[in-house]
Structure formats: C-alpha cells, structure tokens
C-alpha positions in Angstrom: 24.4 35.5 -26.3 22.8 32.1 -26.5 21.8 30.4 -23.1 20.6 27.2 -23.0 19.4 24.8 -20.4 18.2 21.3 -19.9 15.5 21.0 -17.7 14.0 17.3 -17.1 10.7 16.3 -16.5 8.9 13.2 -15.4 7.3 11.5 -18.5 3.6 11.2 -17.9 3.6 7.4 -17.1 6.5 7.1 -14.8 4.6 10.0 -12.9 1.3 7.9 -13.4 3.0 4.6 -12.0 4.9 6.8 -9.0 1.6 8.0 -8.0 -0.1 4.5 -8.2 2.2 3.1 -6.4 2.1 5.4 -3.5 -1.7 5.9 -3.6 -1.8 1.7 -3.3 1.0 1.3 -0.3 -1.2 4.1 1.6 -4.5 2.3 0.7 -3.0 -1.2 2.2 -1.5 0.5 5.6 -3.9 2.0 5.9 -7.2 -0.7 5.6 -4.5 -3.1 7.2 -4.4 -0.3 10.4 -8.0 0.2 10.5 -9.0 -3.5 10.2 -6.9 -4.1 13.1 -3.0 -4.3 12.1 -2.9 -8.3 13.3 0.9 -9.4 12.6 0.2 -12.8 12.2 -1.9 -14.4 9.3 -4.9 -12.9 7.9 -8.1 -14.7 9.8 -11.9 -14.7 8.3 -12.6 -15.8 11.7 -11.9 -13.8 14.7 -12.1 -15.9 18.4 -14.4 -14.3 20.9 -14.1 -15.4 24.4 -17.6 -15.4 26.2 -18.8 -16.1 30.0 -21.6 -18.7 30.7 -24.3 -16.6 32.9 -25.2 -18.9 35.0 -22.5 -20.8 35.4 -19.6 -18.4 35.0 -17.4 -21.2 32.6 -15.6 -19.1 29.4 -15.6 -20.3 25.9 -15.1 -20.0 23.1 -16.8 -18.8 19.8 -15.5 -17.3 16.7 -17.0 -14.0 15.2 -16.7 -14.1 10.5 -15.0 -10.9 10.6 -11.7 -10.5 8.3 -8.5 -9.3 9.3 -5.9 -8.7 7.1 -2.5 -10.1 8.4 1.0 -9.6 7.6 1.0 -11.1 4.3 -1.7 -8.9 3.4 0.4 -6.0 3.8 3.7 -7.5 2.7 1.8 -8.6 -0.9 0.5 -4.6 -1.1 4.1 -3.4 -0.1 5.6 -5.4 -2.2 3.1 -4.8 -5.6 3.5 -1.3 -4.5 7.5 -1.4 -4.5 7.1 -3.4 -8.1 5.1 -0.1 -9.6 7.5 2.2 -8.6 10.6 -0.2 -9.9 8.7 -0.1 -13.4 8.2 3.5 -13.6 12.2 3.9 -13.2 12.0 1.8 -16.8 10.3 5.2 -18.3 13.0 8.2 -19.1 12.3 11.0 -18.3 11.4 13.8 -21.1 14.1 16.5 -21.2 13.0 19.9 -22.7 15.4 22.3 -24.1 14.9 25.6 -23.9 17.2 29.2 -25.7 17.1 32.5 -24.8 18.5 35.1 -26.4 
C-alpha cells in the first residue's frame, strides 16, 4: 500500500523576506522606544528648560539630540508590512513524499 502526502514548505525567499520584515518592525520599535517614543514629529532638536542662577528667570535652550517621531515609526511599520506583503507573492515549495 502506497501512502502519499503533501507536505508544504516555505520557499527560502518568502522565509528570507518574513524574517526581514520582522527583524526590521522590531529594530524600528524598538530604536523608536529607546530614543524616547515621542508621538509627535521626529525633532533634531530637543527644548531644554533652564533656571537663571542668579536671577531665578527660565528659558529656554534647545539640546541637537534626535528623536524619532511617529512618522518614523509609521515609515518602518509600514516598509515592514510591504516585506511581508511581497513574500506572500513567493509559493511555497510542496514536497511529495511515498511510503510503501
């Protein structure tokens, strides 16, 4: 008796591109986290509020620091999203294997 069976398995690329794209969406959460996780637009300049000593007035001065903002992690998302929509263009390889 013959018994045959269809096992499926990614094809090398569409694994490749699956593992890019989640290798590249943890890589922007995560720098986006660490460097602050600021929802509004990225900034190259960061405002620093700082006390006169003798007389006690604030202002204001601004720190060249980058943080990535939303659009920053929206644009990774989004490349990351577009990797994993092109690997579902590869088919996957089916094997075929008999016993007998």
């Amino acid at each position: 008796m013959s018994h045959s069976t269809n096992a499926s398995k990614p094809a090398p690329m569409r694994l490749g591109l699956r593992v890019a794209a989640t290798v590249l969406l943890l890589g922007v959460v995560g720098f986006w986290a660490a460097k602050g996780a600021h929802t509004g637009w990225s900034m190259n300049q960061v405002p620093v509020k700082q006390t006169d000593e003798i007389t006690g007035i604030e202002f204001v001065t601004y720190e060249k620091r980058f943080v990535p903002g939303i659009e920053f992690l929206g644009s990774g998302s989004g490349l990351a999203a577009g990797l994993f929509v092109v690997s579902l263009l590869f088919k996957r390889k089916s094997t075929q294997t008999t016993s007998s």
